[in-house]
N, C-alpha and C positions, 0 to 999 in steps of 0.2 A: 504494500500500500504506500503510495504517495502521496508526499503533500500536495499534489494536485486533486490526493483525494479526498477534502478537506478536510483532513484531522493530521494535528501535528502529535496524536501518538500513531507513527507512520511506523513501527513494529510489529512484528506479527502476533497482534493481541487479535486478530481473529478467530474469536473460538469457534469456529464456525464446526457444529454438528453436523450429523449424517445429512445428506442435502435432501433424502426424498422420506416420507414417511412408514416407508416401506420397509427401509432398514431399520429405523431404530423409534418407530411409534410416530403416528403423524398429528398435527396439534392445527391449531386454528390462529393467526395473528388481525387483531380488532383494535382499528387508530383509535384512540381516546385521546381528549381534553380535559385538562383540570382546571380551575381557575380557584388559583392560592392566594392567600394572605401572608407574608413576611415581612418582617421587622417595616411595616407600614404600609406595604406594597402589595399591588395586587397584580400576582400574573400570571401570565397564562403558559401550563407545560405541555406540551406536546409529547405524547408517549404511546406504544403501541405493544397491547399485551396479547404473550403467547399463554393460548390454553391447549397442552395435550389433552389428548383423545382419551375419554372415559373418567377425566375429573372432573368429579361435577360434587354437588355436597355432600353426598353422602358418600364418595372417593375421593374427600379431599390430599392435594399435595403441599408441599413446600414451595416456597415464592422465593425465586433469585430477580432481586432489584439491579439496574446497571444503568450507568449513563456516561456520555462519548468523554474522549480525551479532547484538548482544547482545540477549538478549531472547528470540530465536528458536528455530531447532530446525531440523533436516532437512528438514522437511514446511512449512514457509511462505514464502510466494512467493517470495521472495528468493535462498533454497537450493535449494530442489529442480529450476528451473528452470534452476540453474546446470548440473547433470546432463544434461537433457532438451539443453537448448541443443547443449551436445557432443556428447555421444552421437549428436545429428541427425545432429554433422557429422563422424560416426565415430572419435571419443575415447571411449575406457574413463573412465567417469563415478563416481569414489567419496565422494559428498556425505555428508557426517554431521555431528551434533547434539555440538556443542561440550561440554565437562565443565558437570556441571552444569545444561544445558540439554535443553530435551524427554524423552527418555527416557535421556539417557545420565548414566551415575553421577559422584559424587564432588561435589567443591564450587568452584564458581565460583573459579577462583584467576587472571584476567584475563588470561589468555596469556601467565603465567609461561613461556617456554623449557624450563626443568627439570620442567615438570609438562605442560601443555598442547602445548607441543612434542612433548616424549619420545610424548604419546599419538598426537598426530600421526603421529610418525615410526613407531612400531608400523603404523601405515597405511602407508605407503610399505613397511614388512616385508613383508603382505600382498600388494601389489601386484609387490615383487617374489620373491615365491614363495617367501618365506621361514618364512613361515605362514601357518595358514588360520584362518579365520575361525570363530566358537565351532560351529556345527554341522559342519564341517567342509570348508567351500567353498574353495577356491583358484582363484586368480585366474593360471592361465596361461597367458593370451593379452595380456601386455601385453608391448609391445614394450621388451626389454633392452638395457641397454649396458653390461652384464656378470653376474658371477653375482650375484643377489640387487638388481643396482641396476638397476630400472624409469626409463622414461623419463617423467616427470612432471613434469606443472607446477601450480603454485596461482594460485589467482583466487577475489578476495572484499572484502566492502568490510566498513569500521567495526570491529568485532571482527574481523570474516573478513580483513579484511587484514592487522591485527599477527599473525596467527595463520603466517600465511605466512613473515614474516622470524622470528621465533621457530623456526621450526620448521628452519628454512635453518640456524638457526646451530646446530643440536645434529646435524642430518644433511645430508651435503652431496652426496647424491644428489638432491635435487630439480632441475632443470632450466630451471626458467624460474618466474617470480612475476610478479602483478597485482595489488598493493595497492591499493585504490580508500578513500579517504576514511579514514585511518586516523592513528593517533597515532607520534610520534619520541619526547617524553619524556611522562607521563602526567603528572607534576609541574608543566610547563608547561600541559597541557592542561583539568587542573582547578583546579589555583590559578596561572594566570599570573602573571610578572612582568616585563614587556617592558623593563624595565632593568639587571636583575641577578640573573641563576638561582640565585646562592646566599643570594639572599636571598628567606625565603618569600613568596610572590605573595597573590595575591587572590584569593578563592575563589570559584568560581563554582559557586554554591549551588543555582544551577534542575539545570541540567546533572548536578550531580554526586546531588545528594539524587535526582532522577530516577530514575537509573541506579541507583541503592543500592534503595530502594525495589523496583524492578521485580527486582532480582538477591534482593533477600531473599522476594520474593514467589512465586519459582519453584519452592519444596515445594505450595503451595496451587492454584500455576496448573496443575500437572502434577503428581499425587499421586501416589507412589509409597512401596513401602516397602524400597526400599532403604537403608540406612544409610548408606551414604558420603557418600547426600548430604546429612546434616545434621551441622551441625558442633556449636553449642551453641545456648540458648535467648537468649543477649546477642550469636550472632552464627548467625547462623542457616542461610546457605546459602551465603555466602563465605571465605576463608581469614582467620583472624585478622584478619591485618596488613591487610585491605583494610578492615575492618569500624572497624580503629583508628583507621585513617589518614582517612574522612569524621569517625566522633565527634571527630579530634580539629581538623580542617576549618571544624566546625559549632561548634567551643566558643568561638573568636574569640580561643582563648590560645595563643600560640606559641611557648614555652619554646626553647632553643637547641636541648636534649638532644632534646626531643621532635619537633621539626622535621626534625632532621638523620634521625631514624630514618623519621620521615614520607616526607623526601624520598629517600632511600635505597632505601626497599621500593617510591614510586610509579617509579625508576626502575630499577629491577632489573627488572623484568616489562614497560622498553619499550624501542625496538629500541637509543637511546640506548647502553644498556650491552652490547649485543653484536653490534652492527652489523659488527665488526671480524672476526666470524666468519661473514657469509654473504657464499660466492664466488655465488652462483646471478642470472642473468641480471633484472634487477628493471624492470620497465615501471611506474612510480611516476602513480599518477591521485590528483589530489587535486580537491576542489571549492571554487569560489569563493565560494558561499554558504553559507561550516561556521562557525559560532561555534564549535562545538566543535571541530572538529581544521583549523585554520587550514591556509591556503598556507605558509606558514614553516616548519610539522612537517614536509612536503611535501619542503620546498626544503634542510632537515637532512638528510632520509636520503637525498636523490638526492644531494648534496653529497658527505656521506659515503664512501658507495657508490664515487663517480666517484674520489676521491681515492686509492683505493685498487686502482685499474682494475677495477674490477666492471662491466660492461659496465649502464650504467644509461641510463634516458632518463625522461620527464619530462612528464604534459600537465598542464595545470589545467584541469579542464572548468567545466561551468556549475553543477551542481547540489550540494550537500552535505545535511549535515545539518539546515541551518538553509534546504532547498526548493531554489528557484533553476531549475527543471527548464523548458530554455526548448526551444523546437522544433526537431527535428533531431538535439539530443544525444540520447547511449545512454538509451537505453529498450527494453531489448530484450522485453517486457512486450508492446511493439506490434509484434515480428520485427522491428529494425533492428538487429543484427549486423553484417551486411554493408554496410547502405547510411550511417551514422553514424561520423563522423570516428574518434570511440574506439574504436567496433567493431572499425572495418577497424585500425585500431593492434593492437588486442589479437588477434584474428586471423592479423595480420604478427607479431606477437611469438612464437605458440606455432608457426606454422608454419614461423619460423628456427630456433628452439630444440627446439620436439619434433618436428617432421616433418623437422629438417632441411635445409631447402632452404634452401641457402646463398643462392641469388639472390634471396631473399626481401628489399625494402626495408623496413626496419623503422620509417621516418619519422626527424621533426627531433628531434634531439638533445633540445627542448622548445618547446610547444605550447601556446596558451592564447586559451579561448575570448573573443570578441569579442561585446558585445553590440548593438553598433553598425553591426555588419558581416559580413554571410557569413562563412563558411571561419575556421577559425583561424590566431591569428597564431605563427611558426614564427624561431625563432632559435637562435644556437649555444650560447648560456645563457642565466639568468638576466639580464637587463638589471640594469649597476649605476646605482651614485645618480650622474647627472648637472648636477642642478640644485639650487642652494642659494637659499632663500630667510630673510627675514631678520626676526623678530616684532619690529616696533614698537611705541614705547612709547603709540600712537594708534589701536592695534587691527588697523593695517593688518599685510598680508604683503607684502616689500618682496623686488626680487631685484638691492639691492645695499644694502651698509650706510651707505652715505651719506645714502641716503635714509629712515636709522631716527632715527625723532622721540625726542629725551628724556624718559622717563615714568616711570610706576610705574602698575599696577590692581590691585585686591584682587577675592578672592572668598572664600566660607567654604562648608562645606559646613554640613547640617541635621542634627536628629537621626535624620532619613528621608531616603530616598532622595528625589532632585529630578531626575536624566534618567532616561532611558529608552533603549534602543538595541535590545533586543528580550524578546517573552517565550520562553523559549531553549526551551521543546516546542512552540512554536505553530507550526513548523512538520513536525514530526514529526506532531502530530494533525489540521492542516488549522483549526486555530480563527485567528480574526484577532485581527491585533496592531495593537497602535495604532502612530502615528507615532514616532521618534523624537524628541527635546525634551529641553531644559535648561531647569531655570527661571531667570530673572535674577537673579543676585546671586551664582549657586552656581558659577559658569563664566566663562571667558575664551576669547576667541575671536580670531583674527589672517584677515583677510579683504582675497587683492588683490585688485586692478583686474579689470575685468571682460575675459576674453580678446578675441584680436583675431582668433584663428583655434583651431583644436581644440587642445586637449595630451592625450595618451594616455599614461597610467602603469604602469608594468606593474611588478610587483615591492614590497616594502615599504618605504613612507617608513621616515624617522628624527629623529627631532627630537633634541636637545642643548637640554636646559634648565637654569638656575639659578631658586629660588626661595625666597623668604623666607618662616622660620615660625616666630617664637619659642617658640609654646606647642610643637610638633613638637622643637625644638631640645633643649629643657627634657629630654622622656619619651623620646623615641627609643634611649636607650642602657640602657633598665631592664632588657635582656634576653630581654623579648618582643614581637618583630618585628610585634605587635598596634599598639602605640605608636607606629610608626615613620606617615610620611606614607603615604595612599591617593591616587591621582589616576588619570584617565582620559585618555588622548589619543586624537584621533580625527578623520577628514577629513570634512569636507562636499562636495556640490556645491549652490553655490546658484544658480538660474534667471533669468534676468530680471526675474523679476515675483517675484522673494521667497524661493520655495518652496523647502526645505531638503532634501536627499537626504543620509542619512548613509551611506558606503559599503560596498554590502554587508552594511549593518547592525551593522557591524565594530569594536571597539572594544581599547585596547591599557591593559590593568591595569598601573597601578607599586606598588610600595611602595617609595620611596623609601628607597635606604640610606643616605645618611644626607644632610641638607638644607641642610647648611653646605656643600656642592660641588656644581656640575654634575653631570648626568648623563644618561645617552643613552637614548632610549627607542625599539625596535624595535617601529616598526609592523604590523597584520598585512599580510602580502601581500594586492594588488590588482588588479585589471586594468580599468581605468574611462577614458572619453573624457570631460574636459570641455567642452563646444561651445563654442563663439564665442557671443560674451556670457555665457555662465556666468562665476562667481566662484568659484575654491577657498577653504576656510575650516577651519583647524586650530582645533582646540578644545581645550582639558584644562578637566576638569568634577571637583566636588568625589566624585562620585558614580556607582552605577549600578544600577541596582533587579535585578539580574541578577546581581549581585556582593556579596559583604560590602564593607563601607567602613570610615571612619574611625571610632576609639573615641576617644569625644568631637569636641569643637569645634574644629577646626585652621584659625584664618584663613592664608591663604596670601597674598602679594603677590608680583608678577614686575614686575621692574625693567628698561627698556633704556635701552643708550645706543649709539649709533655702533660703537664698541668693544669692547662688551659689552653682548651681547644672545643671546635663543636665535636657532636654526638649526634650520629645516626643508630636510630633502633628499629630492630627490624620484628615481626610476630612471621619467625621463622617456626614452619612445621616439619621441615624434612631438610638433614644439611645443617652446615654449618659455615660461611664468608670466612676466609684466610686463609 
C-alpha cells in the first residue's frame, strides 16, 4: 500500500481475511452513521459494520473495533480489511473513519482521549446496545459481559493504534488492544531529544511537515460541506494547538513559555499522560524499521503498563514506518493471519481475552524479530545494558579503560546539513534513498577491533558523553533552547571490506542541556547481529538532513583520558565487543 493510497500507515497492516465467504464463513458489511457528542462537539462518524453469518442474539459474538492510520479513512486497504479479516473469523466487525478523516466530521485533533476517545467510546455504546446508530440500526448480537458493556477489542496500527489506548483510558469496557507501530509521547516522536525530555528536542521536519500537510489537505482530498470540519483559514482542518505546535516546530525559536505549552499539548493527546488509566489487556507491536515511532515508544508503554499489572506483552516485528517488511512477517494482505508469528500472537491475544478461552497461550512475555535467523527471539524482558565500552582518544572503541589513548578530536558542523540517515517518506512512497554518510570534518567516530565471533544486541544503547564548546557555552543560557548544542548519535556496522551499514537507518537527536556536564544519551532501540569480522562504530555527527540542526557554527571537541572518557553500553545478548 501506498501513500497514494491514502493512509500514511502504508505497511502491511492489511489484515485482510479469506476474500470469499466460502473459505472461512461469509458475513454481511452495513455503512452506518453516528452523530456524536465530544468534548463540545458534534460529529459525524462514518463506519461500516461487518456481521458474520448466523450471529444474531441468540448467537451472539465478540466485537473487534478498528479505525484507519493517519491519512486514511474506513475504505482503504489498511481498515477495511481489518473488518473483513474478523468477520471471516466470526467477530462482529465495526471499522470506521477517524474525526476528520474520509467522510466522518469535525477536525483532526490526533487522538486526543477527550475528543477522539469519547467518539470512540460512543462506538463501544453502540455495540453494547446502548444506542443505535443515526438511521436506526442496533447492534444486538454482540456478545455481553453485562448491561451495556460488549465484549470488544481494538487492533490498529500508527494512528489506529494510539486511538486504542486513548480510548481504554476514558472507557474501561474495552477488553483487549493491539497497538501496532504507534507513538508513547508525540513530543518525543516529533522533536526528539535522546538526553533530556524537558529539554526541547530536534525536530524532525520531513516527518512532521508531512503529516501537517496531508492532515490540512483533507477538506480538498474528501470534499465535503460539512462545517465541523473546518476550523479556520491559518488552521485549516486540525485543532488549534496542533497547527501551533508545527508553526512553532518550523520557526527554529524556542522560547521557555512557548515550549512548555508546545510540549504540554504534544503530550496530552499521547498515551504518556494517561496510561495510568487503561486497565485493558495490551499486546504492544512495534516495528524495527520506524524512524518515526521508535522501539523505545514501544518499550514506555509496555513498561508502563506492566508496572502497574496490566497484563501486557510485547513483540518488535520487522516492518514500520520507515518499510522493513521482510518474508514471513504479518502481511495479512497475502492471508497470513494464521501462518505469521504476529498473527498467531494477535489471534492468541483476542481468543484469551474475547473468546475467553483460558487455555489459550498467549506467547513470550517479549519477542523480536531476527534478521539473521528464522523464528523470533523470545525472552522474559527487555534485555539490559551489559557491556561497556570505552571512546578513545585515537578513535578507537575500547572495552576496558586502560586501554583508552590520551587525546582530544574536533568536529564542526556546516551551514547545511552534511549526513544523511534517511529521507523519512521514502519509505512510505516506495522512492529510493541514498546511503547513509557523514562528511569528514563534520563527525566523530569511535571504531573496535574487528569481532572474533557474532554479538547480537537487542534493546537501546546508551552513551554518557562530555564535550567541549565555547561558542555553545557562551548562547546556551539566552532562553531559547535554539542556542543550546544539536548532535546526533548513532551505531554503524562496518564489513570487512569497508562498507558502512547504519542501523536500521536509526539515528538519536540531542540538544544538549547544557555543555559544561556530561550527559547520557538514549539510543533508539535495536535488534542487529554483528558477524565475525565486522566492526561496530558509534558516531555523533554535527548534523542530519532529516532534522533541524544547529543555529550557527558550534565547533565541538571531545576529550579522553583513562579516567575520563565517554561510555558506550550496549544490552548485548549473545557475544561479547573486544
Amino acid at each position: 500500500m501506498a501513500l497514494a493510497a491514502s493512509s500514511v500507515l502504508a505497511v502491511p497492516l492489511a489484515l485482510a481475511g479469506p476474500a470469499s465467504g466460502a473459505e472461512a464463513g461469509a458475513y454481511t458489511v452495513t455503512p452506518l452513521t453516528f452523530t456524536v457528542e465530544t468534548a463540545g462537539r458534534t460529529c459525524t462518524v462514518d463506519a461500516d459494520l461487518y456481521r458474520p453469518a448466523g450471529v444474531d442474539a441468540a448467537h451472539p459474538a465478540p466485537a473487534v473495533l478498528a479505525t484507519n492510520g493517519f491519512g486514511g479513512s474506513k475504505a482503504d486497504g489498511s481498515t477495511d480489511a481489518i473488518g473483513k479479516a474478523f468477520a471471516a473469523r466470526g467477530y462482529v466487525g465495526l471499522v470506521y473513519s477517524g474525526l476528520g478523516f474520509g467522510r466522518s466530521g469535525c477536525l483532526i485533533s490526533l487522538d486526543d482521549p477527550r475528543i477522539d476517545g469519547r467518539a470512540a467510546a460512543a462506538l463501544v455504546d453502540f455495540l453494547g446496545g446502548a444506542r443505535a446508530a443515526d438511521d436506526g440500526t442496533r447492534a444486538d448480537f454482540v456478545t455481553q459481559d453485562g448491561a451495556g458493556d460488549p465484549r470488544v477489542g481494538m487492533i490498529g496500527g500508527s494512528y489506529g493504534g494510539a486511538i486504542q489506548l486513548a480510548t481504554a483510558s476514558v472507557d474501561r469496557r474495552l477488553d483487549a488492544l493491539v497497538p501496532l507501530i504507534t507513538w508513547n509521547d508525540l513530543a518525543y516522536s516529533l522533536a526528539p531529544n535522546a538526553a533530556d525530555r524537558a529539554t526541547p528536542g530536534v525536530f524532525k521536519w520531513q516527518w512532521a511537515n508531512g503529516f501537517y500537510l496531508m492532515g490540512e489537505g483533507q477538506p480538498l482530498l474528501v470534499p465535503s460541506l460539512d462545517p465541523s470540519r473546518i476550523n479556520s483559514l491559518r488552521c485549516l482542518h486540525f485543532v488549534t494547538d496542533a497547527c501551533d505546535t508545527v508553526r512553532l516546530l518550523n520557526s527554529g525559536r524556542y522560547r521557555d513559555a512557548d515550549t512548555r505549552k508546545m510540549l504540554d499539548f504534544a503530550r496530552s493527546v499521547s498515551p504518556v499522560s494517561y496510561l495510568d488509566r487503561v486497565k485493558a489487556p495490551t499486546l504492544v507491536v512495534q516495528g524495527r524499521s520506524d524512524s518515526l515511532f521508535n522501539l523505545n515508544e514501544a518499550q514506555d508503554t509496555y513498561e508502563r503498563l506492566q508496572a502497574r499489572g496490566v497484563e501486557t506483552k510485547m513483540i518488535w516485528q520487522s516492518w514500520g514506518h520507515s518499510g522493513g517488511q521482510a518474508p514471513g512477517e504479518l502481511d495479512l494482505g497475502q492471508g497470513n493471519l494464521e501462518t505469521s508469528y504476529v498473527g498467531q500472537r494477535v489471534l492468541a491475544w483476542f481468543d484469551r481475552y474475547l473468546r475467553h478461552d483460558r487455555s489459550t497461550d498467549t506467547g513470550a512475555e517479549f519477542a523480536y524479530h531476527r534478521s539473521w535467523q528464522s523464528g523470533y527471539g523470545t525472552a522474559a524482558r527487555v534485555p539490559a545494558l551489559s557491556q561497556k565500552l570505552y571512546l578513545s582518544g585515537d578513535g578507537k572503541l575500547v572495552d576496558n579503560r586502560a586501554k583508552v589513548a590520551r587525546g582530544s578530536r574536533e568536529y564542526r558542523n556546516r551551514l547545511v546539513p552534511t549526513s544523511h540517515s534517511e529521507s523519512s517518506l521514502a519509505g512510505l512512497v516506495g522512492l529510493p534513498d541514498p546511503q547513509p554518510y557523514d562528511v569528514k570534518g563534520t563527525y566523530l567516530g569511535w571504531t573496535s577491533a574487528p569481532l572474533t565471533a557474532p554479538v547480537d544486541v537487542v534493546g537501546s544503547p546508551r552513551a554518557t558523553l562530555r564535550v567541549v564548546s565555547p561558542r555553545t557555552e557562551r548562547v546556551q543560557g539566552s532562553g531559547d533552547a535554539a542556542d543550546k548544542l544539536v548532535l546526533f548519535a548513532k551505531v554503524y556496522d562496518i564489513a570487512p571490506d569497508g562498507r558502512k551499514t547504519l542501523v536500521d537507518r536509526l539515528v538519536a537527536p540531542v540538544r544538549v542541556p547544557d555543555v559544561t556536564r556530561p550527559f547520557t544519551v538514549e539510543l533508539p532501540g535495536i535488534v542487529h547481529r554483528y558477524e565475525t569480522g565486522h566492526r561496530l562504530e558509534f558516531v555523533i555527527a554535527a548534523s542530519d538532513d532529516a532534522y533541524s540542526g544547529n543555529r550557527g557554527i558550534k565547533p565541538v571537541t571531545v576529550t579522553a583520558a583513562p579516567d575520563d572518557t565517554g561510555v558506550l553500553e550496549l544490552p548485548v545478548v549473545k557475544g561479547q565487543v573486544g
